[in-house]
C-alpha positions as CSV (number, residue, x, y, z in Angstrom):
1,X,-16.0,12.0,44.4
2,X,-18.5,10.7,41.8
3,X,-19.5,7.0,41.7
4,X,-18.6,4.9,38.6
5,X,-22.0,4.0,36.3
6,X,-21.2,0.7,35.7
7,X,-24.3,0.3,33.1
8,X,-21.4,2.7,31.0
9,X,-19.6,1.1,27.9
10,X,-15.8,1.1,29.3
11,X,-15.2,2.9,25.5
12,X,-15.9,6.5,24.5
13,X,-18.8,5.6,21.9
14,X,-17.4,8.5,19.6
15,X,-14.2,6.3,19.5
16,X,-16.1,2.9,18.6
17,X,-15.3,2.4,14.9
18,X,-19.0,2.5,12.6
19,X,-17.7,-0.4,10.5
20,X,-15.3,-3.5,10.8
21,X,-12.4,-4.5,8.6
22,X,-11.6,-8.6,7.9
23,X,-10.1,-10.3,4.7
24,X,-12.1,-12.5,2.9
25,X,-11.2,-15.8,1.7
26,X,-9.6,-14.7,-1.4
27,X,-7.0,-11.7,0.6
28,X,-9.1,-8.6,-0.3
29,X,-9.9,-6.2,2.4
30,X,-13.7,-6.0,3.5
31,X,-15.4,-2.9,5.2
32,X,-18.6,-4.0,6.9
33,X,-20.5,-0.3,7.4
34,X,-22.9,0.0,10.5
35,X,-25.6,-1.0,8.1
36,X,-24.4,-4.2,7.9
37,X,-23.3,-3.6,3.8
38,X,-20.1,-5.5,3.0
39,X,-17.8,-3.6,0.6
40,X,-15.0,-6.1,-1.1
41,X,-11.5,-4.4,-1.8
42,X,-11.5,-1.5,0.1
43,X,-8.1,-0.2,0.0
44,X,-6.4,1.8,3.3
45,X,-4.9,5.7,2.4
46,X,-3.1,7.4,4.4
47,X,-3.7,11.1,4.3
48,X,-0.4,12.8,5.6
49,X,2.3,9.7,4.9
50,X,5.5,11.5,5.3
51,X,4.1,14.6,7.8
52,X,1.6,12.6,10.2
53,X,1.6,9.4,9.0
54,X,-0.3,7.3,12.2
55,X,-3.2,9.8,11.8
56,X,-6.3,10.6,9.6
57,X,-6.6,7.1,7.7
58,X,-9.3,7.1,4.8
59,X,-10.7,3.5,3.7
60,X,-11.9,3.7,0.1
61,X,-14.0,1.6,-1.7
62,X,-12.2,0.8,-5.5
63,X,-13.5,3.7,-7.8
64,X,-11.7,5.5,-4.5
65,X,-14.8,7.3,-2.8
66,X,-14.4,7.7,1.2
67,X,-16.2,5.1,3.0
68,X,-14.5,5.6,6.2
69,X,-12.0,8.1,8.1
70,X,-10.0,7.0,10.9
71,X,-8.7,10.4,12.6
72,X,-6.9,8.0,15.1
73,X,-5.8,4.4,15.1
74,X,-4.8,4.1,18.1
75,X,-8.7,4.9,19.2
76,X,-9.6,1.5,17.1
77,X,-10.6,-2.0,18.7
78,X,-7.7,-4.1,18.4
79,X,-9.0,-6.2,15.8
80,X,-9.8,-3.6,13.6
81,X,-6.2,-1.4,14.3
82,X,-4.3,-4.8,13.6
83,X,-6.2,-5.1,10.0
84,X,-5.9,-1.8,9.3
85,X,-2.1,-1.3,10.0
86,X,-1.6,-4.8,7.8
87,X,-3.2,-3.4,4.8
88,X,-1.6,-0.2,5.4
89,X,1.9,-2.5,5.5
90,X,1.0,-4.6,2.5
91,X,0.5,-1.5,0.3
92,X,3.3,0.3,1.1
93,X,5.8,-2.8,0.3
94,X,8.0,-1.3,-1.8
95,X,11.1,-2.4,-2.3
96,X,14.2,-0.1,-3.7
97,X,15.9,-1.5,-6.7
98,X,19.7,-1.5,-6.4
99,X,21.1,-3.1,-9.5
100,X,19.7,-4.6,-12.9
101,X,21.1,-8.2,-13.3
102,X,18.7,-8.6,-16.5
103,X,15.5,-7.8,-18.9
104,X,14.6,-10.9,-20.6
105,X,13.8,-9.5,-24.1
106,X,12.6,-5.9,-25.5
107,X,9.6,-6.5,-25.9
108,X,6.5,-7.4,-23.1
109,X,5.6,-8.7,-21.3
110,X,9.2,-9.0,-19.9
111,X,11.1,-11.0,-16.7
112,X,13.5,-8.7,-14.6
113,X,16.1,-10.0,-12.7
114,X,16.8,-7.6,-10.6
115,X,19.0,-7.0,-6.7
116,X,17.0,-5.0,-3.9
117,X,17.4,-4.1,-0.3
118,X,15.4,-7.3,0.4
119,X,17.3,-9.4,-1.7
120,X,17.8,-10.3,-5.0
121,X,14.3,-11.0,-7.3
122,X,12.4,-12.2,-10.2
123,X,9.4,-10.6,-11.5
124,X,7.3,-9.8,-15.1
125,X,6.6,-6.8,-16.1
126,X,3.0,-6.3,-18.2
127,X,4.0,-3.0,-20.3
128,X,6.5,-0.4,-20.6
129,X,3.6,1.7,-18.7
130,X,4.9,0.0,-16.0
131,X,7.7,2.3,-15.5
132,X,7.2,5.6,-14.3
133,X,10.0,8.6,-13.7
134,X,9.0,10.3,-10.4
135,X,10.2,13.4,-9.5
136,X,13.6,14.5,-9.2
137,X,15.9,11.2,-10.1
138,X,13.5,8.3,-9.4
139,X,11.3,6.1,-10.8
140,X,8.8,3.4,-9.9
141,X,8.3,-0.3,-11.5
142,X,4.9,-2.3,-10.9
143,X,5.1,-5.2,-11.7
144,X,2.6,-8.1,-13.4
145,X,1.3,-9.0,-9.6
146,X,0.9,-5.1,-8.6
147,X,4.1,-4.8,-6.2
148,X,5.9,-1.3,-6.5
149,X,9.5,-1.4,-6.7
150,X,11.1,2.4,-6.4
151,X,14.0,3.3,-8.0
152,X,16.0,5.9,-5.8
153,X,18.3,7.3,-8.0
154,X,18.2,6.8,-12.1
155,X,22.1,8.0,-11.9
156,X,23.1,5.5,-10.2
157,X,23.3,2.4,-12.2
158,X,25.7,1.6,-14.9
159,X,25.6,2.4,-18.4
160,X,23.7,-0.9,-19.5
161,X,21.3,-0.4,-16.8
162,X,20.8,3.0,-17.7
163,X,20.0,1.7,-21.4
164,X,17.5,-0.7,-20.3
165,X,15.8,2.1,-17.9
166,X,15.8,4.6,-20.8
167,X,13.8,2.4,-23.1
168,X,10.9,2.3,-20.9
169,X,11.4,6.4,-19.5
């Protein structure tokens, strides 16, 4: 039996995170690096979203350059796992549109009234850049405040809907 050195961190120090993640006072993310720089609106990546999605976590600065990896969350201080699985939730908000109640006008910027899985919402829309046709039958809306709304399947709304949509596709 070997005897416990209790002068031993209670952590594996390949584990311990080289940086720290907090918001600041305005809601951007902030990266502290083990030299003590601060770098303001790092965004969270995942790497393998659909195949492995709880593992290999990139946190980039906003021209998108690596300034971390996490290979495992789960290996994270607490603190740091907590902020890192909010940012990871607050990116990938995106809501599925269901139904097009209304486009304000033709021209931008322009309000949508539209209904959504969550509930039925209000938002502006900056450009007809905005609206994106994905792959197969979907598309994506951001809107004026940078929330994503996906829409599943372009087939599937009615024929005034499908006007609207093919204005800005």
């Amino acid at each position: 039996m070997t005897p416990v050195d209790s002068a031993k961190p209670a952590t594996d120090p390949a584990s311990t995170p080289m940086f720290s993640l907090h918001y600041d006072g305005w809601g951007r993310l902030v990266l502290t690096d083990a030299s003590g720089l601060m770098h303001v609106g790092v965004e969270t990546v995942r790497s393998f979203p659909l195949s492995d999605p709880n593992r290999g976590i990139a946190v980039c600065d906003s021209s998108g350059r690596e300034l971390a990896w996490v290979e495992d969350p789960a290996l994270l201080p607490d603190n740091v796992r907590l902020c890192l699985e909010d940012d990871l939730a607050r990116r990938e908000f995106v809501p599925l549109v269901l139904r097009i109640v209304s486009v304000s006008a033709s021209t931008e910027p322009s309000e949508w009234d539209v209904e959504t899985d969550r509930g039925r919402t209000r938002f502006r829309l900056k450009s007809e850049d905005d609206v994106r046709r994905l792959s197969g039958d979907r598309a994506m809306i951001t809107d004026a405040n940078g929330v994503r709304y996906l829409i599943p399947n372009l087939r599937g709304f009615n024929s005034a809907a499908a006007r609207i949509l093919e204005r800005y596709l």
